[in-house]
C-alpha positions, -999 to 999 in steps of 0.1 A, spaced: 0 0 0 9 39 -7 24 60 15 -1 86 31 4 121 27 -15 149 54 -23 184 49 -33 207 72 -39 243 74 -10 248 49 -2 286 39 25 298 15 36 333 8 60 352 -18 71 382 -11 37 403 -4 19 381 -23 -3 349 -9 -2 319 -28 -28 299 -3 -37 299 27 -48 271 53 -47 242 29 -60 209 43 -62 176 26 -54 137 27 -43 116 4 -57 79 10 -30 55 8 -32 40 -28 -58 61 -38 -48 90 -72 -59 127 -64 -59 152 -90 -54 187 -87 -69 217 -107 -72 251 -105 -67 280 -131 -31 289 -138 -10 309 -116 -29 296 -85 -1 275 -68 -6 242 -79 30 236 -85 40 253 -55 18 232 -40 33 199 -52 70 212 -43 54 220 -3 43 186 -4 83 176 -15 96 196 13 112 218 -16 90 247 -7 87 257 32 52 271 38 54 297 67 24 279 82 6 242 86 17 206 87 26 181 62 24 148 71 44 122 52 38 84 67 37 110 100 68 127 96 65 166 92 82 176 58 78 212 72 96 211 104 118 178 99 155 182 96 173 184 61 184 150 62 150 130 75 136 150 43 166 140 22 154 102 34 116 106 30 118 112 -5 136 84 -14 99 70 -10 87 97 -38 86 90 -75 86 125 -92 78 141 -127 83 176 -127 67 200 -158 97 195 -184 111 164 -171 135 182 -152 163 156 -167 198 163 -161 215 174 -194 246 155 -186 234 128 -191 213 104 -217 185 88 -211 190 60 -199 215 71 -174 189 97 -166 167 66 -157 191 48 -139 206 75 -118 182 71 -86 190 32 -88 231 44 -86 226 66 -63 207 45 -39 208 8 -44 240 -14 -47 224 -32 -79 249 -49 -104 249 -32 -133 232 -59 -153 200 -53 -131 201 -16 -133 200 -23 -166 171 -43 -170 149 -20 -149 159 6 -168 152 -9 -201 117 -22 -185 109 15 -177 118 31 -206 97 6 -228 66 12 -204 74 51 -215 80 40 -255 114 51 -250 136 23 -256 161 31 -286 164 60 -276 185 55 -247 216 66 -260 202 101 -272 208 133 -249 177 154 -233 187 181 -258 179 156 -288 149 144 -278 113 166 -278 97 183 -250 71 152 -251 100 126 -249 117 140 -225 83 142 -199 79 108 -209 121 100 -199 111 122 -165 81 91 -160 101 62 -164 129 80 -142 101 90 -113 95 52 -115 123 32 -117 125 31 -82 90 17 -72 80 42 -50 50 50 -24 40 79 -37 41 94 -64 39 135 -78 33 139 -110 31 176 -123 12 184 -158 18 149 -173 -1 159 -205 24 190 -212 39 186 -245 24 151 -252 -4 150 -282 -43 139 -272 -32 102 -279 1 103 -255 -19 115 -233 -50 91 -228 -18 63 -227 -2 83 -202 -35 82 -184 -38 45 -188 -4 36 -178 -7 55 -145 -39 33 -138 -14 1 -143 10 16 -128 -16 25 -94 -34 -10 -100 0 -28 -99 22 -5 -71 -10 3 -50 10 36 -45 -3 69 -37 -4 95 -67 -12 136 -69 -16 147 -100 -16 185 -109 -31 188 -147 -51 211 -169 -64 183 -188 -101 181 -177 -107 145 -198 -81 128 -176 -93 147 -147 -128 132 -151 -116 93 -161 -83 91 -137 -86 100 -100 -104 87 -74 -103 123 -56 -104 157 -70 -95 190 -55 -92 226 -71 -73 258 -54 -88 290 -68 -82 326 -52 -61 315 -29 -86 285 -14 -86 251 -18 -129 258 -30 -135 219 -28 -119 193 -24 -135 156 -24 -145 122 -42 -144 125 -84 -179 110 -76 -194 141 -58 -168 167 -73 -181 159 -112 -214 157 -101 -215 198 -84 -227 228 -95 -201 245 -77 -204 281 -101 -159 281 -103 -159 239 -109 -187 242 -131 -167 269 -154 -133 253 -151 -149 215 -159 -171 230 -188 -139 256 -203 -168 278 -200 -151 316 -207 -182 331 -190 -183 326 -150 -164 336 -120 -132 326 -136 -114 358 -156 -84 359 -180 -69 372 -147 -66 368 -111 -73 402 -111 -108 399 -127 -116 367 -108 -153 372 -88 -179 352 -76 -209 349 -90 -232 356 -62 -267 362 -79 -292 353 -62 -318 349 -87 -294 317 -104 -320 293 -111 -299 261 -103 -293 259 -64 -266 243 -52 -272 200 -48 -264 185 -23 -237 167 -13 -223 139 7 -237 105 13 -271 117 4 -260 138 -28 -256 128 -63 -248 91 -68 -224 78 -97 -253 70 -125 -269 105 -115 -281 132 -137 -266 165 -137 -295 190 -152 -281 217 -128 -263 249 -144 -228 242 -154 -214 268 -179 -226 264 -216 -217 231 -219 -226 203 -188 -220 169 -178 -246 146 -186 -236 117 -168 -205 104 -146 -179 96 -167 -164 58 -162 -127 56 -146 -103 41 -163 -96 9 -155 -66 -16 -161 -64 -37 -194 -47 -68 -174 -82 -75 -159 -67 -73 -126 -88 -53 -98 -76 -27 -82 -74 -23 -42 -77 13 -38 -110 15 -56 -122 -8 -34 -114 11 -2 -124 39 -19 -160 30 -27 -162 17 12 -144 52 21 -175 70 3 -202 42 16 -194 48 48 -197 87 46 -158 87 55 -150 102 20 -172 132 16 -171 162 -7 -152 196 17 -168 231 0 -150 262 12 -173 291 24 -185 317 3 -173 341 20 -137 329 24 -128 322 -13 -142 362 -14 -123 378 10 -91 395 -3 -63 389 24 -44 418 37 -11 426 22 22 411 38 47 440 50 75 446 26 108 428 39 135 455 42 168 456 28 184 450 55 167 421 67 169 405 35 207 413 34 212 394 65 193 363 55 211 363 26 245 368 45 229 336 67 223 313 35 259 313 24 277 312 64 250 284 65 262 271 28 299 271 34 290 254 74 272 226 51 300 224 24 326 218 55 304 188 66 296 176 34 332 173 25 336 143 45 308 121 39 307 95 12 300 88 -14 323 113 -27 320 127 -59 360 123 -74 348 123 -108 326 158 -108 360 170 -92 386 158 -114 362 175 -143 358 208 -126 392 214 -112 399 210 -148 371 231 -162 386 258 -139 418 257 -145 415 254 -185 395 290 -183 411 306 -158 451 301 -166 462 319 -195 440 347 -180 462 347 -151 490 347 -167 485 376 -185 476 393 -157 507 385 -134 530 397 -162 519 435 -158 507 435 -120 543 425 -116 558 449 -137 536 476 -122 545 465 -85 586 461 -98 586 493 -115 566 513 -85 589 500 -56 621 501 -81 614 543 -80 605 544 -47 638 526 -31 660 544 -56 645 578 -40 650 569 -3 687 551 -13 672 517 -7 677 503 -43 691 472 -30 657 459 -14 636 462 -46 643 428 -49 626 417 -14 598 443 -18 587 434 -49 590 396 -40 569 397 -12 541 418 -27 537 392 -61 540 364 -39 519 376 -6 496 402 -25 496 403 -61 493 367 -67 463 352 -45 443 382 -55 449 379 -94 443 341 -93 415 341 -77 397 375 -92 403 353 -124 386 324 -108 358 341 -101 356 360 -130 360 329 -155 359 293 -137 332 310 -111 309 328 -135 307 296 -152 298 275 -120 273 302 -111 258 298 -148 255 262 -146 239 258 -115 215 287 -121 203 269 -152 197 238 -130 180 253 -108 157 268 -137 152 232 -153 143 223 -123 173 199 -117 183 209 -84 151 198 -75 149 169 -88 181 161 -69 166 166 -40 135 147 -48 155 120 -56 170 118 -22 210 132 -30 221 163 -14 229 189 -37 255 205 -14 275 169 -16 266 164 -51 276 194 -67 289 227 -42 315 202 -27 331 196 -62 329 228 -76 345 244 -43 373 222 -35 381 225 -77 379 265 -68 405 259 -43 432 234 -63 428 255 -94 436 289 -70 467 272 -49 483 257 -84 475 289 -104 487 308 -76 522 293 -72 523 299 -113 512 335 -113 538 342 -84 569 328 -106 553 344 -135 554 379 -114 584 372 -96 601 371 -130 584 397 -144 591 422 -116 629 411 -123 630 415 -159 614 454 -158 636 464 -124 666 454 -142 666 461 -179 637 491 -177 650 508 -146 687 498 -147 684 477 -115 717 454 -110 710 417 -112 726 403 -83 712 430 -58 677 422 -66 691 387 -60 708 390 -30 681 410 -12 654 388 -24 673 356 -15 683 375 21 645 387 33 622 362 16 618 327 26 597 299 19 572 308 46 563 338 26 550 313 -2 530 294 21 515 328 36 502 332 -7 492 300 -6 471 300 23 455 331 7 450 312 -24 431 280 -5 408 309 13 401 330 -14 395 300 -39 370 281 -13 352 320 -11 353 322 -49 336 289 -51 309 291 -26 297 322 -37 295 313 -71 274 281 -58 252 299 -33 241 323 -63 240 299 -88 218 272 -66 195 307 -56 191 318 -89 155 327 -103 133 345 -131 147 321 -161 173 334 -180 179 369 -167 180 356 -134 205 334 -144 225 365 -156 218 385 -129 234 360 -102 262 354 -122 269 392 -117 259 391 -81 284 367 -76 310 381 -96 307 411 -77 300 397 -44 332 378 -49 355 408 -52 344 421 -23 348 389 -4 383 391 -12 392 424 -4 380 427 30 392 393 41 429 405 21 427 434 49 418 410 78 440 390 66 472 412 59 464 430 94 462 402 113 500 390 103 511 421 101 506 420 141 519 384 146 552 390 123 556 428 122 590 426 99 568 409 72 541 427 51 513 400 40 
């Protein structure tokens, strides 16, 4: 049997805006609920609360009686290993093909051979009418295929329950009404719990055992298909019937309720006593209405199906009964929620990435650790970032050579240029440049590819899937940020080191072996490891900046854009204050020594 999923008093707000408010609902064990409601009303904010992706600011979810709302990170992470997920586009990673796509949850959690991964996979992807095209990426296949790829993914690993988000998107009448009919086999042969968000009103009507519909911010009714089809609810009636005239506007904004009192067709009643399954509906429904209850689908292997029996005993025994919301509440327009100020909103953010980095630490050292995503990214860093670097050391040390060359001939100090110019490349010069290079090049890029995760809803799917994001992807990216700065640094530091010589001796006349000599007399090796401990803190900064933006990014492709700048920015600040703190604090443990 499913998994049993219980809402209550749920409420979720953006910003100023309220998406719902006190949501309550249960989803039987077995049993498929579908979800409706005109666009834009939360539906798919709805499904994510119900992941413990989204954290409503009030109400309970229970999931086999474990609050996803209040329950730690890692019980969350463990509950949804139970969850089989489709998200609206599939949400597959593009990475990968399809048929490691498929087989990724099975990797991740099971210790299958690979000949058994292999022959669920295959099994799956056949279900899906997928097989042959395996080997393709998700940027070769259609928007259609790739919903259908999400499916077999989402069930793979057998789960409890399963969330499937706007299955008929980008699928053609026919792929749908098989969609529909394989997620009656699938609930006849798994018994396992499904919600269903759609727009698609025929496999709303045939499908579920339960429907529910959020409108203006309410959950208006919620109940079994049997009494929900068979109401003359005035926003159900509309939304069923695609009626353009009723309460129901192009807009939120021109959403109203019809209210007239003089409507010929009185509400029927409802409940045990109401409308029965072979009853007529001659009650005002829109332009068009429902005759007659439609028939649920049922499975081709002949097989009965458990959860319609408990469901027909649910309804017989006035357990299951049809929940209307108040006029009056789906009417009244909630207050607005105060503006969060700057500042507040500054220090939350601050709070994410202290919280980010905290997790990163930790994550560092459990297993199973992801050697291959870090071998790739260390050299995806360094590949961008060193011949930038490079060319920057070259002219920073110049400049540095050629300002303290003028500045020790004037004071009749020439014979430390060598020292001074050593120890600010090596101490200064170099752990800034490589890692303002980082950020600008290897970072930017980390921030980019997360953000667009995020937007294809991967990061998510991560989660749903059970794997920790933080493990997964920051813990690679971050420790490749901090390799690529400590080998780039000790580069750009011989690079500037020699540069600094070449333009103090041959621009400003400087004598070879007293640049030597003083460099050899006052610098040692413990100035190098000073850089490269600079290096190690400003690359771990570089790269969890870049991956707090980057997973936080929002708004599609210019929010993308926008966090890559963020971080960019964010970044050079990092580094210049924490230089100062830095610099001042050995500066007071060695005072002979600049840092």
């Amino acid at each position: 049997m499913g998994g049993t999923v219980e809402v209550t008093g749920l409420t979720k707000s953006y910003g100023r805006q309220n998406i719902w408010r006190d949501v309550s609902l249960t989803l039987e064990p077995g049993e498929i609920t579908a979800l409706l409601g005109p666009s834009g009303t939360g539906k798919s904010v709805f499904l994510k609360s119900v992941m413990g992706l989204v954290r409503p600011e009030a109400g309970r979810i229970l999931v086999d009686g474990v609050d996803m709302v209040s329950a730690k990170e890692s019980q969350r992470l463990e509950l949804r290993r139970r969850f089989g997920v489709l998200f609206q586009d599939g949400a597959l990673f593009g990475s990968m093909n399809v048929y490691d796509n498929v087989a990724f949850p099975l990797r991740q959690h099971t210790k299958l051979p690979e000949r058994e991964i292999r022959q669920r996979v295959l099994e799956k992807l056949d279900m899906v009418g997928l097989v042959g095209q395996e080997h393709k990426v998700p940027g070769e296949i259609s928007g259609g295929m790739k919903k259908r790829a999400g499916l077999a993914r989402a069930l793979v690993t057998d789960p409890s329950i399963i969330l499937i988000d706007e299955p008929d998107s980008g699928l053609d009448p026919v792929r749908t009404s098989n969609l529909a009919q394989l997620l009656m086999e699938v609930s006849t042969a798994t018994d396992a719990t499904m919600l269903v968000v759609t727009h698609n009103i025929e496999l709303a009507r045939t499908l579920p055992d339960n429907l529910g519909m959020l409108y203006r911010r309410e959950l208006v009714m919620f109940g079994p298909r049997e009494q929900f089809l068979l109401t003359d609810h005035p926003v159900v009636s509309q939304f069923m019937s695609g009626d353009p005239d009723g309460p129901i506007g192009m807009s939120e904004e021109a959403d109203h309720r019809r209210t007239d009192a003089t409507d010929p067709y009185p509400a029927a009643p409802v409940g045990p006593g109401g409308p029965t399954g072979t009853a007529l509906l001659s009650r005002h429904a829109g332009a068009r209405s429902i005759e007659v209850l439609p028939r649920q689908l049922v499975s081709r292997t002949g097989f009965p199906r458990a959860a319609t029996t408990r469901h027909r005993e649910r309804i017989d025994s006035g357990a299951a009964r049809l929940h209307v919301a108040p006029d009056d509440e789906v009417d009244r327009e909630p207050p607005l929620l105060p503006r969060s100020a700057a500042v507040t909103r500054a220090l939350r953010t601050t709070g994410d990435l202290f919280a980010l980095a905290l997790d990163t630490v930790r994550a560092t050292f459990r297993r199973p650790f992801a050697a291959r995503e870090l071998l790739e990214q260390f050299w995806f860093v360094v590949s961008v970032s060193w011949v930038p670097a490079m060319l920057v050391a070259i002219p920073f040390g110049a400049v540095i050579a050629l300002q303290l060359g003028t500045l020790t001939r004037q004071i009749g100090a020439q014979s430390f240029t060598g020292a001074a110019s050593v120890l600010a490349v090596v101490q200064q010069a170099a752990p800034i440049v490589t890692t303002l290079v980082i950020a600008g090049a290897g970072g930017a890029a980390i921030c980019a590819a997360l953000g667009a995760r995020r937007t294809r809803d991967e990061i998510d799917a991560l989660r749903v899937m059970g794997v920790d994001p933080v493990q997964h992807l920051v813990v690679p990216r971050v420790i490749a940020c901090i390799l690529a700065a400590v080998l780039l640094n000790g580069l750009v530091s011989v690079v500037g080191v020699i540069g600094g010589y070449v333009f103090n001796v041959i621009v400003q006349g400087g004598t070879p072996g007293a640049y030597l000599s003083s460099f050899t007399a006052l610098a040692q090796l413990s100035d190098l490891w000073v850089g490269e401990l600079k290096a190690v803190i400003f690359g771990f900064i570089a790269g969890i900046v870049a991956c707090h933006r980057g997973l936080n990014a929002a708004g599609g492709p210019k929010g993308v854009g926008d966090a890559v700048n963020q971080a960019v920015v964010v970044t050079f600040l990092l580094l210049f204050f924490v230089n100062f703190v830095i610099t001042t604090l050995y500066l007071q443990l060695v005072p002979g020594k600049g840092a």
